[in-house]
C-alpha positions in Angstrom: 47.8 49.8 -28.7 48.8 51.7 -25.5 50.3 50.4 -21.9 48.8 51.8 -19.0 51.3 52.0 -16.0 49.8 52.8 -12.4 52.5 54.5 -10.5 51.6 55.5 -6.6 54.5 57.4 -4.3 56.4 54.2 -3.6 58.7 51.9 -4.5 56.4 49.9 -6.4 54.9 52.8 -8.4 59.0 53.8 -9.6 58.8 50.1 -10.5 55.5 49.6 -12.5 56.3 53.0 -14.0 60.5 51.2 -15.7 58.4 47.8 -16.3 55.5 49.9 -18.3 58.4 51.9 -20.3 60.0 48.5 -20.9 56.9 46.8 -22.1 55.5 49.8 -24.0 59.3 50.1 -25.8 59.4 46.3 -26.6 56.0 46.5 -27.8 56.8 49.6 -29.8 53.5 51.8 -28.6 53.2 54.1 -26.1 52.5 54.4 -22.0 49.9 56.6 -20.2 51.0 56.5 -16.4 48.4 57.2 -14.4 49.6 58.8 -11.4 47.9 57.8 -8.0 50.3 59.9 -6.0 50.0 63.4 -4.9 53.0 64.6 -6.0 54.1 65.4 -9.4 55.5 62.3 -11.8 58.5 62.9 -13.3 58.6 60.7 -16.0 62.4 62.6 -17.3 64.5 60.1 -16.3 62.8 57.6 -18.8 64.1 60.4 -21.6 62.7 59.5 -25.1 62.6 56.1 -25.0 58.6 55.9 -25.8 55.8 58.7 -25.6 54.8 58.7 -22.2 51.5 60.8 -21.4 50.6 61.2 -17.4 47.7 61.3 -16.2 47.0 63.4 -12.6 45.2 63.0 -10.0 43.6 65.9 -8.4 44.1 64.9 -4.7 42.6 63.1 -1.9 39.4 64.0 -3.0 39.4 62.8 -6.2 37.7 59.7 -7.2 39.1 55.5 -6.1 42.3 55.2 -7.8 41.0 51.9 -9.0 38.3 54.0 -11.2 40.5 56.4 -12.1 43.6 53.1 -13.4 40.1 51.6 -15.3 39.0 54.6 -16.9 42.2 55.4 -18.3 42.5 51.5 -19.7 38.7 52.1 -21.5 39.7 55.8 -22.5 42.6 54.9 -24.3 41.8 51.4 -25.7 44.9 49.9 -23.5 45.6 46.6 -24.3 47.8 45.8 -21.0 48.4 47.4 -17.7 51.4 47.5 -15.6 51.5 47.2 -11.9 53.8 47.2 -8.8 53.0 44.7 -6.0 54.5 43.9 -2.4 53.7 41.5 0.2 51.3 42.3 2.4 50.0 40.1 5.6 46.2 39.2 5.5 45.5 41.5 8.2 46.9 44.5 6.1 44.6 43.1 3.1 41.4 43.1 5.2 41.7 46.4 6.7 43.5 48.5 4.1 42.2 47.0 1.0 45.0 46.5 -1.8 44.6 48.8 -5.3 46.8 46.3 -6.9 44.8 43.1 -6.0 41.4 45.1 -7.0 43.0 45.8 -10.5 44.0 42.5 -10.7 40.7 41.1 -10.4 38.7 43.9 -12.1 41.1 44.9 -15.3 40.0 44.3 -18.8 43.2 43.5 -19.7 46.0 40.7 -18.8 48.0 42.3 -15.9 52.2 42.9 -15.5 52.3 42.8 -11.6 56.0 44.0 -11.2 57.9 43.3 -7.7 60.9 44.4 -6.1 63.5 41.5 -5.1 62.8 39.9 -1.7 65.8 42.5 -0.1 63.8 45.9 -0.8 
């Protein structure tokens, strides 16, 4: 049994990546975070409290995030992942697309969508 987290360079992705550490410890298994940022994850302030394996992106170039979150779920048999959400207006949905609500619809396994109190 293994937690996937999907951390991006946000608020959020600090978010998903405590909620996954939190799940993964109360579950007593461990968390891949797959990093969707491109800058390094550092995963340190978590210290010991579960294994934690991350998984890089190579950069821009590299594949959808959304493939990359998937593949990682199928790779290591995850049984949950472990997003951050915000509130976004349906304008910003249309035109930007969401990660989060594409892995909510296409994960093949029940969703944690995480989210930062109403003040953030």
């Amino acid at each position: 049994m293994t937690i996937i987290a999907a951390v991006t360079d946000s608020p959020e992705g600090a978010l998903a990546l405590s909620e996954g550490v939190a799940e993964a410890k109360r579950l007593g298994t461990e968390l891949v975070a797959v990093n969707l940022g491109l800058i390094p994850l550092d995963v340190s302030p978590h210290g010991a409290e579960v294994p934690i394996t991350v998984v890089d992106r190579v950069g821009r170039g590299d594949r959808d995030p959304v493939d990359a979150v998937l593949d990682q779920i199928t790779s290591h048999g995850a049984t949950r992942l472990v997003i951050g959400v915000k509130r976004r207006s349906a304008v910003g949905k249309a035109v930007l697309g969401s990660v989060s609500q594409r892995l909510l619809l296409h994960a093949p396994v029940p969703v944690l969508a995480v989210k930062l109190p109403e003040n953030h």
